[in-house]
Backbone as XML, in Angstrom:
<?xml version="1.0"?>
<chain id="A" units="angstrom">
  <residue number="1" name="UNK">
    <atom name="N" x="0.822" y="-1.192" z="0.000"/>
    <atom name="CA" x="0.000" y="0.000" z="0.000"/>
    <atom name="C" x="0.869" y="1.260" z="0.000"/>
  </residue>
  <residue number="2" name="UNK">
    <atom name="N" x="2.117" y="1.205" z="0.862"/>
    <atom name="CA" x="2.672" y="2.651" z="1.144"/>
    <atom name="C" x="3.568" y="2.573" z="-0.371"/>
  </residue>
  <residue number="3" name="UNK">
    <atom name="N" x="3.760" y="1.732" z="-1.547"/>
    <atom name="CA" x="4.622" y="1.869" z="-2.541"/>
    <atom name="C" x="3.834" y="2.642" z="-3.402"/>
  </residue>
  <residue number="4" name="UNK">
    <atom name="N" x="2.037" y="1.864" z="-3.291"/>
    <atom name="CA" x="0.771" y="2.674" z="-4.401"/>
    <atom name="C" x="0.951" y="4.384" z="-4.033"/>
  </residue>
  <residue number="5" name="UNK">
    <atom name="N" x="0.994" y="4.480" z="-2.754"/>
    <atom name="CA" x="0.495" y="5.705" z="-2.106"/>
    <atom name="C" x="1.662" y="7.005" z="-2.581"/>
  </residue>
  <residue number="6" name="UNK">
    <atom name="N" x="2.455" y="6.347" z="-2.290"/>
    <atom name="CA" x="3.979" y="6.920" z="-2.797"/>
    <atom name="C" x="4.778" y="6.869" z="-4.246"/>
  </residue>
  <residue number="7" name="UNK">
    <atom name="N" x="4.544" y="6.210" z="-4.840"/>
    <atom name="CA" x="5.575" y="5.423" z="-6.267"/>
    <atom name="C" x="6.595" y="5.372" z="-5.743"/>
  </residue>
  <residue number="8" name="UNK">
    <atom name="N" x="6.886" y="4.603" z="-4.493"/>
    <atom name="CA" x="8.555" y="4.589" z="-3.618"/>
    <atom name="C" x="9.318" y="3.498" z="-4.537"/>
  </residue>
  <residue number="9" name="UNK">
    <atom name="N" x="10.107" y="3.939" z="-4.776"/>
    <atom name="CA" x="11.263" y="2.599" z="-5.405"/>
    <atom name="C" x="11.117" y="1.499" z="-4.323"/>
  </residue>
  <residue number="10" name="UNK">
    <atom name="N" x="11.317" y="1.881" z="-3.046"/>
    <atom name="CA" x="11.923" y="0.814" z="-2.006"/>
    <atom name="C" x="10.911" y="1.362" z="-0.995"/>
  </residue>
  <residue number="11" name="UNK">
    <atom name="N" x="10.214" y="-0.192" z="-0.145"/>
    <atom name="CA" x="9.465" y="-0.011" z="0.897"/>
    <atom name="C" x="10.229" y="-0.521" z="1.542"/>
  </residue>
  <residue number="12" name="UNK">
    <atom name="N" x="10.873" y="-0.423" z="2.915"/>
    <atom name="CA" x="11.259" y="-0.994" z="3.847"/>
    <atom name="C" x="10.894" y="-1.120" z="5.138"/>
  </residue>
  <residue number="13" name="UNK">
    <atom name="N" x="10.825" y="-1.966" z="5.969"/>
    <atom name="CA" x="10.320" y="-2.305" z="6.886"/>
    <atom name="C" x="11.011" y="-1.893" z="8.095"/>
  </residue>
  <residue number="14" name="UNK">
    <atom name="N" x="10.704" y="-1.385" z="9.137"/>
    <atom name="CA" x="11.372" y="-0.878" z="10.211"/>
    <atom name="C" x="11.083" y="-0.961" z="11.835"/>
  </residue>
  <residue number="15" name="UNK">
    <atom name="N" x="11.549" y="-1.636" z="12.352"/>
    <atom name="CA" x="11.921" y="-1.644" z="13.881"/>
    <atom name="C" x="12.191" y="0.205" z="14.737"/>
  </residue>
  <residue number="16" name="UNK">
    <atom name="N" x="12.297" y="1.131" z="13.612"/>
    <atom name="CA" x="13.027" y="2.042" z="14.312"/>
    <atom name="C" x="11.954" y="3.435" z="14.428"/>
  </residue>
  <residue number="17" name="UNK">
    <atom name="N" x="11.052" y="2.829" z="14.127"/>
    <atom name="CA" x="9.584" y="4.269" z="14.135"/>
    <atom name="C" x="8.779" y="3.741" z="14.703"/>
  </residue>
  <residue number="18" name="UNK">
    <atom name="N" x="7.483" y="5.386" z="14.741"/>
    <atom name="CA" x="6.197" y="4.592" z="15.600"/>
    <atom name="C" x="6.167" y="3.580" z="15.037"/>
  </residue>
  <residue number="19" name="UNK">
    <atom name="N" x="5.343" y="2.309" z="16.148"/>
    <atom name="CA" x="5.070" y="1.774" z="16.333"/>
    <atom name="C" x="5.289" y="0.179" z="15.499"/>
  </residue>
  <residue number="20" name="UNK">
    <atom name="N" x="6.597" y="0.762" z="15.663"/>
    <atom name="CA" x="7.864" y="-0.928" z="15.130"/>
    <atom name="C" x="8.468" y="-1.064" z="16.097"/>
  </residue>
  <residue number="21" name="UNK">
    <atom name="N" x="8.944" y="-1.947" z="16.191"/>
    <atom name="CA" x="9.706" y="-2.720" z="17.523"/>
    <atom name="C" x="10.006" y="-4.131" z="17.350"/>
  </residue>
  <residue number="22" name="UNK">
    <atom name="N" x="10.748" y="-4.685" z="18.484"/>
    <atom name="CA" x="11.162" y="-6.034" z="18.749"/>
    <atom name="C" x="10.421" y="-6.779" z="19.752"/>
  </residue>
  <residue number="23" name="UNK">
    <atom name="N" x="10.186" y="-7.922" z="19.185"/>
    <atom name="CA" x="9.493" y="-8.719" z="20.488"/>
    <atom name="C" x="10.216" y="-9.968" z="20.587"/>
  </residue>
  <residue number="24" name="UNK">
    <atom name="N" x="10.860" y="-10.084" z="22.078"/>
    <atom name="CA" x="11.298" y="-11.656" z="22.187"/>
    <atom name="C" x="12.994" y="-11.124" z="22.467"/>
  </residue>
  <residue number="25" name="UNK">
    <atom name="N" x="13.203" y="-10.400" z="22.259"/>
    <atom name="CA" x="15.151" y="-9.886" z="22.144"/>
    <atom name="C" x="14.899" y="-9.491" z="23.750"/>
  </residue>
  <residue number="26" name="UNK">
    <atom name="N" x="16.307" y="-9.958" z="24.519"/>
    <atom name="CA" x="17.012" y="-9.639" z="25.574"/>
    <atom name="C" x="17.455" y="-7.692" z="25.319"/>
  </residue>
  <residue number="27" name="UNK">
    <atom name="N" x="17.741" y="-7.144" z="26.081"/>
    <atom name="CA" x="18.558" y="-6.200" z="26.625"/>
    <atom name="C" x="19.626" y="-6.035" z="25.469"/>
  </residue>
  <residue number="28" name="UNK">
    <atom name="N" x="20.474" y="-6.814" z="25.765"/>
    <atom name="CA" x="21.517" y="-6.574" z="24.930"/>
    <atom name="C" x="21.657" y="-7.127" z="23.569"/>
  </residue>
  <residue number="29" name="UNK">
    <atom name="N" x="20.575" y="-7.924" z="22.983"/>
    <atom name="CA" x="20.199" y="-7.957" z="21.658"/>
    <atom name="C" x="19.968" y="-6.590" z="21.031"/>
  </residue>
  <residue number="30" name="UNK">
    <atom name="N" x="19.080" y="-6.283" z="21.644"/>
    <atom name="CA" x="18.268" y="-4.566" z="21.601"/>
    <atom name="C" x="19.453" y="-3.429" z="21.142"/>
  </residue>
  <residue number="31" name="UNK">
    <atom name="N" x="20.384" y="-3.656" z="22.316"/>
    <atom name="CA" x="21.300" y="-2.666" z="22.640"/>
    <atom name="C" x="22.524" y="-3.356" z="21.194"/>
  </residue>
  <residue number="32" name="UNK">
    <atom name="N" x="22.846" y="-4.019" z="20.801"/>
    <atom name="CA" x="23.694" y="-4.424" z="20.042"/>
    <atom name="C" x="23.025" y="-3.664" z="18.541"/>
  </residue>
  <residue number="33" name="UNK">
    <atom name="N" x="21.505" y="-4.082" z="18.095"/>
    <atom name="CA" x="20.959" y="-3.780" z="17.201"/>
    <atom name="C" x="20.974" y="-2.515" z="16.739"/>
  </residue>
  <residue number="34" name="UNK">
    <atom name="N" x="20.352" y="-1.842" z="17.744"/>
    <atom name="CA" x="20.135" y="-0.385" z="18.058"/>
    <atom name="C" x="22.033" y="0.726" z="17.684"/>
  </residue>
  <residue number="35" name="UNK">
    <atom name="N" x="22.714" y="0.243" z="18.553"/>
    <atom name="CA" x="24.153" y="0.741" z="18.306"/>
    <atom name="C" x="24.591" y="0.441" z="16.952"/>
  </residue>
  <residue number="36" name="UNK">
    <atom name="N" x="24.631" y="-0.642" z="16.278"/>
    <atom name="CA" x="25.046" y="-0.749" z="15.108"/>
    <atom name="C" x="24.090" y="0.129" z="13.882"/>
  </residue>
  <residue number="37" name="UNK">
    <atom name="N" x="22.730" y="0.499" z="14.604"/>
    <atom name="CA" x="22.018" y="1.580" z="13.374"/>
    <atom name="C" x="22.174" y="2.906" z="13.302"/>
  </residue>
  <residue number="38" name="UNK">
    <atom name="N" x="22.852" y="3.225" z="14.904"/>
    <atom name="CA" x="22.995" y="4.339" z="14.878"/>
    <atom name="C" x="24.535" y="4.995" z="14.414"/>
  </residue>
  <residue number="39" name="UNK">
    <atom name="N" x="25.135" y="4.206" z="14.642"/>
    <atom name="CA" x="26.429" y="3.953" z="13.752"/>
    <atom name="C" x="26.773" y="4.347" z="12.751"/>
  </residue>
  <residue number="40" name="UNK">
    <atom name="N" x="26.008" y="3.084" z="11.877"/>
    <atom name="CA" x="25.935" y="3.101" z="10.412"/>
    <atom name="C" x="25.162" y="4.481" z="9.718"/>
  </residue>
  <residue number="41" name="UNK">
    <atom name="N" x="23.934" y="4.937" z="10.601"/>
    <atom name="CA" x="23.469" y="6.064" z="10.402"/>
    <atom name="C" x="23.947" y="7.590" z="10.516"/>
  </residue>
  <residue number="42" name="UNK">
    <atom name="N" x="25.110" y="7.244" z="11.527"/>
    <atom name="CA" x="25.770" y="8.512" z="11.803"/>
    <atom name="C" x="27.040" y="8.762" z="10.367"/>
  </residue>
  <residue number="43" name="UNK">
    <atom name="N" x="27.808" y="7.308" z="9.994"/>
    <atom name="CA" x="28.570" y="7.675" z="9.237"/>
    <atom name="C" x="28.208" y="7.335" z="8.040"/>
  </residue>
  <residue number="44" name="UNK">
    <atom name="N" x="26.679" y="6.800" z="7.888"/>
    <atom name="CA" x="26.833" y="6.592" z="5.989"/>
    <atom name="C" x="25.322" y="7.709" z="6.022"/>
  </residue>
  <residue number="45" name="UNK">
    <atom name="N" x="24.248" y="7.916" z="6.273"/>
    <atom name="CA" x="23.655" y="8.932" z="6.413"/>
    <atom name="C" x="22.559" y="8.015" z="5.161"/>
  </residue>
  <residue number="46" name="UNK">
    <atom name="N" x="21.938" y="6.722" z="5.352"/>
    <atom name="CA" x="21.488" y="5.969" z="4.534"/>
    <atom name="C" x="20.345" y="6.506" z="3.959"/>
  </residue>
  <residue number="47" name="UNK">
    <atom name="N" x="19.430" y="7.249" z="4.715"/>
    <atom name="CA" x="18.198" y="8.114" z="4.368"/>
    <atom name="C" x="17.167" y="6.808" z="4.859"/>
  </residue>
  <residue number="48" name="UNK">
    <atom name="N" x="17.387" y="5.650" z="5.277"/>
    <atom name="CA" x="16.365" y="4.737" z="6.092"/>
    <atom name="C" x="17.049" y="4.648" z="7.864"/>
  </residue>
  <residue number="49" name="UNK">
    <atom name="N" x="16.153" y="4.161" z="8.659"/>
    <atom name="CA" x="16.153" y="3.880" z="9.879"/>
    <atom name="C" x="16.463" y="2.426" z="10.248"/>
  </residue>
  <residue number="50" name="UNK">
    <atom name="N" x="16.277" y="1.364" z="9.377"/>
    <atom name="CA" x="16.828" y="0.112" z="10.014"/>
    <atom name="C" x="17.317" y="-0.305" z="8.777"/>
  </residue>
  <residue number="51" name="UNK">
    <atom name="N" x="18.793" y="-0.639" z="8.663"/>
    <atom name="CA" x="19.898" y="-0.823" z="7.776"/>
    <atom name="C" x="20.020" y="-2.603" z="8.132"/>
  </residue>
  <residue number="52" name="UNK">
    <atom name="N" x="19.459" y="-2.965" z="8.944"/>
    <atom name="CA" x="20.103" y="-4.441" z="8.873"/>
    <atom name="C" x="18.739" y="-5.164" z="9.201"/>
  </residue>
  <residue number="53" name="UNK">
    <atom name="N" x="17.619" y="-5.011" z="9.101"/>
    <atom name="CA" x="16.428" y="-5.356" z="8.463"/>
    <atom name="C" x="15.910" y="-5.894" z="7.250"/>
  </residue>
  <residue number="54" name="UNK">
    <atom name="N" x="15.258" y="-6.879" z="7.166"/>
    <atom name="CA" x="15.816" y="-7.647" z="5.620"/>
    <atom name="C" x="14.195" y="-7.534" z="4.979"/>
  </residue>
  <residue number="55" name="UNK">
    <atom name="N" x="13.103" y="-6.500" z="5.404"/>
    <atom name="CA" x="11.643" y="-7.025" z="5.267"/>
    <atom name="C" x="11.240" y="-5.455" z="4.309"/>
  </residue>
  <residue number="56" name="UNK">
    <atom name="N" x="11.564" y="-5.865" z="3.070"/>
    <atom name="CA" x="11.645" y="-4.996" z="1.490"/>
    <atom name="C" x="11.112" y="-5.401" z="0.956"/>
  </residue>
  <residue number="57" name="UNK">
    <atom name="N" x="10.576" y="-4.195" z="-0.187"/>
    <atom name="CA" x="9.494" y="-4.243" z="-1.326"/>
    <atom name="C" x="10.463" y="-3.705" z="-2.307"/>
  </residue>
  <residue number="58" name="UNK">
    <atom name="N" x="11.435" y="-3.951" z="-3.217"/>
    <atom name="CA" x="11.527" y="-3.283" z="-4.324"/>
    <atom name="C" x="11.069" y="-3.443" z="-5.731"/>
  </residue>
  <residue number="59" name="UNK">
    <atom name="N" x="11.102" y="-2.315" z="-6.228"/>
    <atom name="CA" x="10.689" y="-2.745" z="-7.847"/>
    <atom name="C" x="11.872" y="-3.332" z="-8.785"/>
  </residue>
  <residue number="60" name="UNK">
    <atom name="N" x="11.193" y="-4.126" z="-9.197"/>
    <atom name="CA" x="12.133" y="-5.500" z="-10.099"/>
    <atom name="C" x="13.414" y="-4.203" z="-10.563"/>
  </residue>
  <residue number="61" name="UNK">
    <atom name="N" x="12.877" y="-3.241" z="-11.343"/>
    <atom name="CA" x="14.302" y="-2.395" z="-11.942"/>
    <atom name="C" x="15.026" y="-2.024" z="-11.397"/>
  </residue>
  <residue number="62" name="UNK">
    <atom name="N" x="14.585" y="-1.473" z="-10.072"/>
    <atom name="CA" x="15.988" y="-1.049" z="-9.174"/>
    <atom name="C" x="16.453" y="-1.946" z="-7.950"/>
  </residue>
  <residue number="63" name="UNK">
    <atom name="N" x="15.717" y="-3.363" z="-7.683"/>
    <atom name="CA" x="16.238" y="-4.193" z="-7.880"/>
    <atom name="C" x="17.711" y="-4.416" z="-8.460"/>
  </residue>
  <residue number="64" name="UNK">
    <atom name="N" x="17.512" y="-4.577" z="-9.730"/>
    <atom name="CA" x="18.283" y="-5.026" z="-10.605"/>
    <atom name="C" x="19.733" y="-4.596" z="-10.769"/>
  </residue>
  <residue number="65" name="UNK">
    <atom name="N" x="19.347" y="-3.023" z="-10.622"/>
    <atom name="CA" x="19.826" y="-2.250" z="-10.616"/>
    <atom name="C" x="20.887" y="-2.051" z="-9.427"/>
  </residue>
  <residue number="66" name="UNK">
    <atom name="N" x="20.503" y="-2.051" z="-8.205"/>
    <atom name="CA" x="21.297" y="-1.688" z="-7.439"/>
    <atom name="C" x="22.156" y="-3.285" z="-6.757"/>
  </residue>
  <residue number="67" name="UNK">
    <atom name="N" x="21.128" y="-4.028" z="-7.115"/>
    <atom name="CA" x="22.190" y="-5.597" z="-6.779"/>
    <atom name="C" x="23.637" y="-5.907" z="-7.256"/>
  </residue>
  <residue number="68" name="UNK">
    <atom name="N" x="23.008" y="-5.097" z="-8.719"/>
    <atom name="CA" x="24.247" y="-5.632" z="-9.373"/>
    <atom name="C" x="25.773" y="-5.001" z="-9.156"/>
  </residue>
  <residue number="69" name="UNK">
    <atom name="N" x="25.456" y="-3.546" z="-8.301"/>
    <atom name="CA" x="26.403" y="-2.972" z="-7.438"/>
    <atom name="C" x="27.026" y="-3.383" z="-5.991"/>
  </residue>
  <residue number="70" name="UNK">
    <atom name="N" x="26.579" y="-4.555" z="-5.459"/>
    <atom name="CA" x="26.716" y="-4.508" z="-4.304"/>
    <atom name="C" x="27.720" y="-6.335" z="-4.258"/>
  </residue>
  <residue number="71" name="UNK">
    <atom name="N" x="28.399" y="-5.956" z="-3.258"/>
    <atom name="CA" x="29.622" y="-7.020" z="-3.464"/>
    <atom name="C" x="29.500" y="-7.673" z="-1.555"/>
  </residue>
  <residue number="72" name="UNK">
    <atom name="N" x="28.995" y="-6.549" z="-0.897"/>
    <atom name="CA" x="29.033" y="-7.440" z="0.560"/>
    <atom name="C" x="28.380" y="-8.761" z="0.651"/>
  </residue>
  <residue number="73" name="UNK">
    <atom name="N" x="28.367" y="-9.420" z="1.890"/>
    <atom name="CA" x="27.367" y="-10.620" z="1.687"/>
    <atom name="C" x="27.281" y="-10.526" z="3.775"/>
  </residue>
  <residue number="74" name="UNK">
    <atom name="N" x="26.394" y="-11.300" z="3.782"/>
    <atom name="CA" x="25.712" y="-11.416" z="5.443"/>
    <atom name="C" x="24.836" y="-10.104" z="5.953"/>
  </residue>
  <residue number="75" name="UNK">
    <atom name="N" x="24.974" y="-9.929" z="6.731"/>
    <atom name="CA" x="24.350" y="-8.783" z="7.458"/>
    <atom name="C" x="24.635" y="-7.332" z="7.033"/>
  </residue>
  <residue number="76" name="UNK">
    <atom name="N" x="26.048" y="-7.467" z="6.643"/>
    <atom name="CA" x="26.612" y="-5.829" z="5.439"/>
    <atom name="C" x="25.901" y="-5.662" z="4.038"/>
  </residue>
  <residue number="77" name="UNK">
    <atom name="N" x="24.827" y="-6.946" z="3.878"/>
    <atom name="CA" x="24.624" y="-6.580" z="2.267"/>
    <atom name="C" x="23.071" y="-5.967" z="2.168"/>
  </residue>
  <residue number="78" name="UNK">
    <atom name="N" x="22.096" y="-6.434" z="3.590"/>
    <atom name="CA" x="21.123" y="-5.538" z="3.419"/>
    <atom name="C" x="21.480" y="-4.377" z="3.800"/>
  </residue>
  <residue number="79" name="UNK">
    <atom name="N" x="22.473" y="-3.287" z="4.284"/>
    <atom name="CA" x="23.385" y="-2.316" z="4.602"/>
    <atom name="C" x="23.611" y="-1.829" z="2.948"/>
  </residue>
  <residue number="80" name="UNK">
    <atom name="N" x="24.192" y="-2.282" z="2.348"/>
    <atom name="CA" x="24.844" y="-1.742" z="1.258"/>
    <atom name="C" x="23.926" y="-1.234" z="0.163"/>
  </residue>
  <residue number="81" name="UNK">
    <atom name="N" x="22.526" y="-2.526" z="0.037"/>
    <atom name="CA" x="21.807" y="-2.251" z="-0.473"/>
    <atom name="C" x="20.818" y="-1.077" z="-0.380"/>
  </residue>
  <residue number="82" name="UNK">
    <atom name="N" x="20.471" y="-0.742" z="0.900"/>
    <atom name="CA" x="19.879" y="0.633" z="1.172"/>
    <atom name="C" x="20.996" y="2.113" z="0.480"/>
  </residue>
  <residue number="83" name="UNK">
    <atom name="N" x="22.422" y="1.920" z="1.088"/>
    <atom name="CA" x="23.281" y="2.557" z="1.007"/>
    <atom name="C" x="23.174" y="3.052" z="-0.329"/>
  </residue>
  <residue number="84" name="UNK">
    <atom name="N" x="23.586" y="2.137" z="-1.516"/>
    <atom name="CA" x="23.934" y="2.178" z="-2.846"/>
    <atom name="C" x="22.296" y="2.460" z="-3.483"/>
  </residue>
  <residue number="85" name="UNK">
    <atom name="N" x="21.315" y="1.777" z="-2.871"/>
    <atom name="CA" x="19.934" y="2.855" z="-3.526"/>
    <atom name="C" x="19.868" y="4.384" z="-3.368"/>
  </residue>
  <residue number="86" name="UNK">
    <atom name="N" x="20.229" y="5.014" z="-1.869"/>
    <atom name="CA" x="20.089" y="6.345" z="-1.509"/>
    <atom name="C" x="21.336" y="6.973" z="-2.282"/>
  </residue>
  <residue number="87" name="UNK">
    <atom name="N" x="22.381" y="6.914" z="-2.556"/>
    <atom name="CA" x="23.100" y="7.068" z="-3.832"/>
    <atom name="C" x="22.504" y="7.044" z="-5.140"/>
  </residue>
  <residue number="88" name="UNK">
    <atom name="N" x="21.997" y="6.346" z="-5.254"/>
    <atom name="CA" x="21.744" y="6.497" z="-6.428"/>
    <atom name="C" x="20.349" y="7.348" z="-6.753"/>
  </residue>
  <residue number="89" name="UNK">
    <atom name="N" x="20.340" y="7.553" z="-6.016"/>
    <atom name="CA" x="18.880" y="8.751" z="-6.149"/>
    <atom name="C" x="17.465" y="8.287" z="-5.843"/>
  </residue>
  <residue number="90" name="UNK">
    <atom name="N" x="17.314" y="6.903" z="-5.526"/>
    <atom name="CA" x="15.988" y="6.234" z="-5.582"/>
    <atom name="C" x="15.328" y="6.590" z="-4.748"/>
  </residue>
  <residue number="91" name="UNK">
    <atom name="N" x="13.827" y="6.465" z="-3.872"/>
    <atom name="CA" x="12.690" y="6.978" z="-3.263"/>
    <atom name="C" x="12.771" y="5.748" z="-2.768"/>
  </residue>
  <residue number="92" name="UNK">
    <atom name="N" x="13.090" y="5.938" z="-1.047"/>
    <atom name="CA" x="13.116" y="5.221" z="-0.432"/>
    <atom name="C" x="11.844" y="4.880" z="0.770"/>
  </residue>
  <residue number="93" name="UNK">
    <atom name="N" x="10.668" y="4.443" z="0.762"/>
    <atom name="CA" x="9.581" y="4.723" z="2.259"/>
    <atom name="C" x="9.906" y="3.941" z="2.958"/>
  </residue>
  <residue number="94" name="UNK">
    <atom name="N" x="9.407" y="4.078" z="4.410"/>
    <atom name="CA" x="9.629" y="3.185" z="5.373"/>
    <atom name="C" x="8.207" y="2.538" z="6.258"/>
  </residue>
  <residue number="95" name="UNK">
    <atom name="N" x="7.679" y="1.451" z="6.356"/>
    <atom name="CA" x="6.317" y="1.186" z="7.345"/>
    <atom name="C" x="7.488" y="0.588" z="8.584"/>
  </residue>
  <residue number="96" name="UNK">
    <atom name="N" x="6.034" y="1.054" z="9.589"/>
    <atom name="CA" x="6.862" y="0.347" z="10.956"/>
    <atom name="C" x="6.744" y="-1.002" z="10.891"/>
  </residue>
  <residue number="97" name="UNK">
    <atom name="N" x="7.118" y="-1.749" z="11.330"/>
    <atom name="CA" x="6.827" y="-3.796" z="11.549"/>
    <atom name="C" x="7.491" y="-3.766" z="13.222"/>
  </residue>
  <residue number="98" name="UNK">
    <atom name="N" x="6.914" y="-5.322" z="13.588"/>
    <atom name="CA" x="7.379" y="-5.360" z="14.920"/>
    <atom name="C" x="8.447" y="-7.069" z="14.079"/>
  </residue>
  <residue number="99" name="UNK">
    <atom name="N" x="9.491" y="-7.151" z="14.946"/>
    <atom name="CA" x="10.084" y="-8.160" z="14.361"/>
    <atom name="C" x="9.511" y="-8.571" z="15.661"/>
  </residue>
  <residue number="100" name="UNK">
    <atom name="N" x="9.200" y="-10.201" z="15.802"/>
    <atom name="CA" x="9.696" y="-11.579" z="16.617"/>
    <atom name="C" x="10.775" y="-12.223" z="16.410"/>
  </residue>
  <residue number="101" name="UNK">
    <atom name="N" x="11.482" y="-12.619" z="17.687"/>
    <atom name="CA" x="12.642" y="-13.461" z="17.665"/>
    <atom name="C" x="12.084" y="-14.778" z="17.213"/>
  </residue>
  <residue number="102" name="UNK">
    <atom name="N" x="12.774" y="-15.954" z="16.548"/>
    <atom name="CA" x="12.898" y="-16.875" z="16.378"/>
    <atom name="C" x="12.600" y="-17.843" z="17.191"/>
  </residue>
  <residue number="103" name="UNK">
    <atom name="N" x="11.471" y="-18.744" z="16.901"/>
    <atom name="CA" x="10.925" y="-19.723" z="17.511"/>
    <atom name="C" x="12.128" y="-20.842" z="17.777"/>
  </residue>
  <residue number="104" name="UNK">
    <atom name="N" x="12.412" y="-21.457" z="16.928"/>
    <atom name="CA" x="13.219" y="-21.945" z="17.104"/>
    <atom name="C" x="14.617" y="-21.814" z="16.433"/>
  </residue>
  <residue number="105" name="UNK">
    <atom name="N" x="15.895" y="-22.916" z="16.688"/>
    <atom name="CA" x="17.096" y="-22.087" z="16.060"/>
    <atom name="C" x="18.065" y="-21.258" z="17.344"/>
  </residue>
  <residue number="106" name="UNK">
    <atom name="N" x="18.952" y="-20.903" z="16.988"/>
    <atom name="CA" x="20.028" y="-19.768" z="17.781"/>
    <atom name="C" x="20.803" y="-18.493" z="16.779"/>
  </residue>
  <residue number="107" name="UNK">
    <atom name="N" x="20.329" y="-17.376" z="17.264"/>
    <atom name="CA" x="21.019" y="-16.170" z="16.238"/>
    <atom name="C" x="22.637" y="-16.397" z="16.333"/>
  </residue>
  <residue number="108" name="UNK">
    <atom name="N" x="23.178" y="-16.752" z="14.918"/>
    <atom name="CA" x="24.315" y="-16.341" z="14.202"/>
    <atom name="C" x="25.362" y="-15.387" z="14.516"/>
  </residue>
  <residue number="109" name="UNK">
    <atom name="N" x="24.449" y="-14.238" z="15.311"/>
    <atom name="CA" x="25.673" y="-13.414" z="15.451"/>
    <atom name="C" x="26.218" y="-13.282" z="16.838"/>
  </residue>
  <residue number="110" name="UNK">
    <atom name="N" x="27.584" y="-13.048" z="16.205"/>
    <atom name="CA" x="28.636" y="-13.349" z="17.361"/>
    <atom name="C" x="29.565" y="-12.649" z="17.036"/>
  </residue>
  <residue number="111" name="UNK">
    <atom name="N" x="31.011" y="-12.745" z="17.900"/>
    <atom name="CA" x="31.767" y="-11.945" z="17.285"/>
    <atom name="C" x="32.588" y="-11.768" z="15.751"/>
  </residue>
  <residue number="112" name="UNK">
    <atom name="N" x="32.606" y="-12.648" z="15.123"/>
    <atom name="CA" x="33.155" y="-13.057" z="14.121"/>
    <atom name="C" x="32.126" y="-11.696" z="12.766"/>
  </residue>
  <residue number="113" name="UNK">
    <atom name="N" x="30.791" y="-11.978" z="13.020"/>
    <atom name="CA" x="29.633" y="-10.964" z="12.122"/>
    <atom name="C" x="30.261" y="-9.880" z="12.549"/>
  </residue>
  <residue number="114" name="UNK">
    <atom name="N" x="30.051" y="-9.229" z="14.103"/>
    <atom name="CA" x="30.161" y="-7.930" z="14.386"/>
    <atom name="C" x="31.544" y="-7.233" z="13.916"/>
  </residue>
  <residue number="115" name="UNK">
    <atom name="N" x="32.576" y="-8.048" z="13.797"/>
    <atom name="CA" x="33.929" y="-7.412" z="13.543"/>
    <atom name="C" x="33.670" y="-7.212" z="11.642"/>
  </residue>
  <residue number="116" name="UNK">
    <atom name="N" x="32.930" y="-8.551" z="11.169"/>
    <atom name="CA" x="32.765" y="-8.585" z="9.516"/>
    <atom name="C" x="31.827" y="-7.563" z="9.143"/>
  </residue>
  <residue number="117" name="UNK">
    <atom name="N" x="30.400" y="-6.865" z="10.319"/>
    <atom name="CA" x="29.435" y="-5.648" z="10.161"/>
    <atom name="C" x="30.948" y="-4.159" z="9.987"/>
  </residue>
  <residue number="118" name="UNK">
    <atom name="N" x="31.539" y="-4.605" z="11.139"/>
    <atom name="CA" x="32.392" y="-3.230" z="11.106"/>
    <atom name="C" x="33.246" y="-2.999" z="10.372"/>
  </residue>
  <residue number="119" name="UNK">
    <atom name="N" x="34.006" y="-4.090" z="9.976"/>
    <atom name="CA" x="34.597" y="-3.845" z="8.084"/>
    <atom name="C" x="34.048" y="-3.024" z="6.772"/>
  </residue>
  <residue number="120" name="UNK">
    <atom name="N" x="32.637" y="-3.701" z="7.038"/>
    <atom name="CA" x="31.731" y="-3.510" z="5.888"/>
    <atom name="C" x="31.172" y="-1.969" z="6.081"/>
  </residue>
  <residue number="121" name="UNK">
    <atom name="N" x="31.040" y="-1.622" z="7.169"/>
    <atom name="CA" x="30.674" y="-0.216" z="7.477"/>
    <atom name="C" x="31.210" y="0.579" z="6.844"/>
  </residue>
  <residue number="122" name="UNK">
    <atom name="N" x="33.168" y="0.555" z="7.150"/>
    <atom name="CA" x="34.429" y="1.178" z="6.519"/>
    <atom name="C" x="34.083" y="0.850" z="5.574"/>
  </residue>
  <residue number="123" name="UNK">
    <atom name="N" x="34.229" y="-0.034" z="4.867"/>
    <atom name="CA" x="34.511" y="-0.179" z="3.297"/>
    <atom name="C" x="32.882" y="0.357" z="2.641"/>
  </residue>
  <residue number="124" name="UNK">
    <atom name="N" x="31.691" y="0.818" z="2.971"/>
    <atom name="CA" x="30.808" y="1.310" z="2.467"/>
    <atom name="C" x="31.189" y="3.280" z="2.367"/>
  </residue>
  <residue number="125" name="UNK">
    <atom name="N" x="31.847" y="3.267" z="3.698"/>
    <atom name="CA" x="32.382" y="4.509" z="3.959"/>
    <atom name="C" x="32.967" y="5.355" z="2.975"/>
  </residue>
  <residue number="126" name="UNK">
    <atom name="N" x="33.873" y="3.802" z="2.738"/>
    <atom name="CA" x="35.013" y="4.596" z="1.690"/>
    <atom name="C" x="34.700" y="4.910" z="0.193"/>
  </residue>
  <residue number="127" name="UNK">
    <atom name="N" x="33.584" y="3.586" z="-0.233"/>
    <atom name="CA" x="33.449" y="3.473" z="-1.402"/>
    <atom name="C" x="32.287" y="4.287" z="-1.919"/>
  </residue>
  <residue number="128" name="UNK">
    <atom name="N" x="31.294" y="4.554" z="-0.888"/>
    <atom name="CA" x="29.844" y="5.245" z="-1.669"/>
    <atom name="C" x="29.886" y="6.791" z="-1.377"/>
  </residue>
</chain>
């Protein structure tokens, strides 16, 4: 609805406005999440609110378009992909969503991601 309402290139989904949020995350899930957006927000200036949120609407062309620019992979590549759209001039909207943690399973990240998120930060830094 908010892509009809708008002609937004990119709908993205967000934890970081009214009435988005997390349900099921500890303290320091929260606090890990939260620091790494404000981060990334302070030094790449993405023009969205949740950079490592994976819950997108794009249109097939810029899609296409901006994938074929993007070289990160894991948690830096929904990062890059916002990054390298707001570069490139595209119309970005945002709806709130509430994420849930994972029923079952154990989250991935650990230190090994967070040091590979903070690489990818720099090297978005440098390159866009």
């Amino acid at each position: 609805r908010k892509q009809k309402e708008t002609g937004a290139d990119i709908v993205t989904g967000t934890r970081y406005v009214s009435n988005g949020g997390v349900h099921g995350w500890n303290l320091m899930r929260k606090l890990t999440s939260r620091g790494a957006n404000v981060l990334a927000q302070t030094l790449l200036q993405p023009g969205a609110s949740d950079l490592t949120g994976s819950f997108r609407l794009y249109k097939r062309s810029v899609l296409e378009d901006v994938i074929s620019c993007c070289v990160s992979k894991g948690y830096v590549f929904q990062m890059e992909m916002i990054v390298r759209a707001t570069r490139k001039g595209y119309h970005i909207e945002e709806v709130p969503i509430t994420f849930v943690d994972r029923v079952f399973g154990i989250s991935k990240l650990g230190g090994s991601e967070i040091v590979g998120y903070l690489k990818g930060l720099v090297y978005l830094l440098l390159t866009t």
